[in-house]
Legacy VTK file of the C-alpha trace (Angstrom):
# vtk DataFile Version 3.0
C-alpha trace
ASCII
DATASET POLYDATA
POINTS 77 float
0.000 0.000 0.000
1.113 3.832 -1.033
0.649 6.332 1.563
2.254 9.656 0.089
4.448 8.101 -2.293
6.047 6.079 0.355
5.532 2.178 0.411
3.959 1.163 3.533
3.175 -2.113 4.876
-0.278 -3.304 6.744
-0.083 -4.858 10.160
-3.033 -6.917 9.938
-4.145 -9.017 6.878
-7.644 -7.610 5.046
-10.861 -9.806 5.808
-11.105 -10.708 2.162
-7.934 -10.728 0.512
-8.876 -12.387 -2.905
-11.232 -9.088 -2.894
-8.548 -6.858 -2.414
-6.542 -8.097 -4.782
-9.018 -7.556 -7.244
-10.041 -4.262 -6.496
-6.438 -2.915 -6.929
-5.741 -5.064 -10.510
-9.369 -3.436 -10.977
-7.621 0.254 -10.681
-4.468 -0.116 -12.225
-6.403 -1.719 -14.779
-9.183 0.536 -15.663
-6.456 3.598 -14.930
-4.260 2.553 -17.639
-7.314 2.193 -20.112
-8.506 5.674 -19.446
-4.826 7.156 -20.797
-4.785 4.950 -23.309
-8.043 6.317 -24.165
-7.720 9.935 -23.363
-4.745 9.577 -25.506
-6.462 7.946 -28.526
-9.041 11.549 -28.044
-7.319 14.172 -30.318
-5.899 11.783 -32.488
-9.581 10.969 -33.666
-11.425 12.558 -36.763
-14.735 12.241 -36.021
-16.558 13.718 -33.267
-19.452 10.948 -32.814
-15.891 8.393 -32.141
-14.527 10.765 -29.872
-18.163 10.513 -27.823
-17.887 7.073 -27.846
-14.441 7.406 -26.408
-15.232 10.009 -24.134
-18.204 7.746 -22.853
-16.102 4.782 -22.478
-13.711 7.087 -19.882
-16.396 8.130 -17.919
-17.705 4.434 -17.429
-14.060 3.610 -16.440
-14.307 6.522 -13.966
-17.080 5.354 -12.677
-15.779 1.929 -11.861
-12.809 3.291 -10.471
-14.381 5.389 -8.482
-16.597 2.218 -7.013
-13.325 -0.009 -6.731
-11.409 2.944 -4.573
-13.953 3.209 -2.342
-14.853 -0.408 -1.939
-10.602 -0.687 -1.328
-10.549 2.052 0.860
-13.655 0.187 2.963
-11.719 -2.940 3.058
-8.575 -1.808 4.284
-10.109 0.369 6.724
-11.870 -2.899 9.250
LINES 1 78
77 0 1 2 3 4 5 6 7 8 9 10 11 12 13 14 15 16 17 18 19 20 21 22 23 24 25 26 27 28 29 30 31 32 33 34 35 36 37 38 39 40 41 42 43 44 45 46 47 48 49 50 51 52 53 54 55 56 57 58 59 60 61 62 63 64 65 66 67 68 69 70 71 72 73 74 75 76
């Protein structure tokens, strides 16, 4: 776990570790795709594709947003 940029380690395990583990693949994940796809934005032609990849990042952010703060609720018990 990151706190500040600094590594830090957890005394005490999570409840549900397989969960945790998949909520942070879950943000790296969907992070990575919204660059990818934020960077894919100007270099599109058509307005009606850059929609459709300006809808796909906010469904991303919306996911992300969910994992964080199901991560944050884990790690917090």
């Amino acid at each position: 776990m990151f706190y500040r940029g600094i590594m830090v380690e957890r005394f005490l395990p999570s409840d549900d570790p397989v969960l945790e583990e998949v909520l942070i693949w879950t943000i790296e994940r969907d992070s990575l795709d919204m660059r990818r796809l934020l960077e894919w934005i100007p270099s599109v032609n058509s307005i009606r594709e850059r929609m459709v990849l300006l809808e796909r990042v906010r469904l991303l952010s919306e996911e992300l947003d969910s994992a964080m703060n199901r991560l944050s609720e884990l790690q917090s018990r």
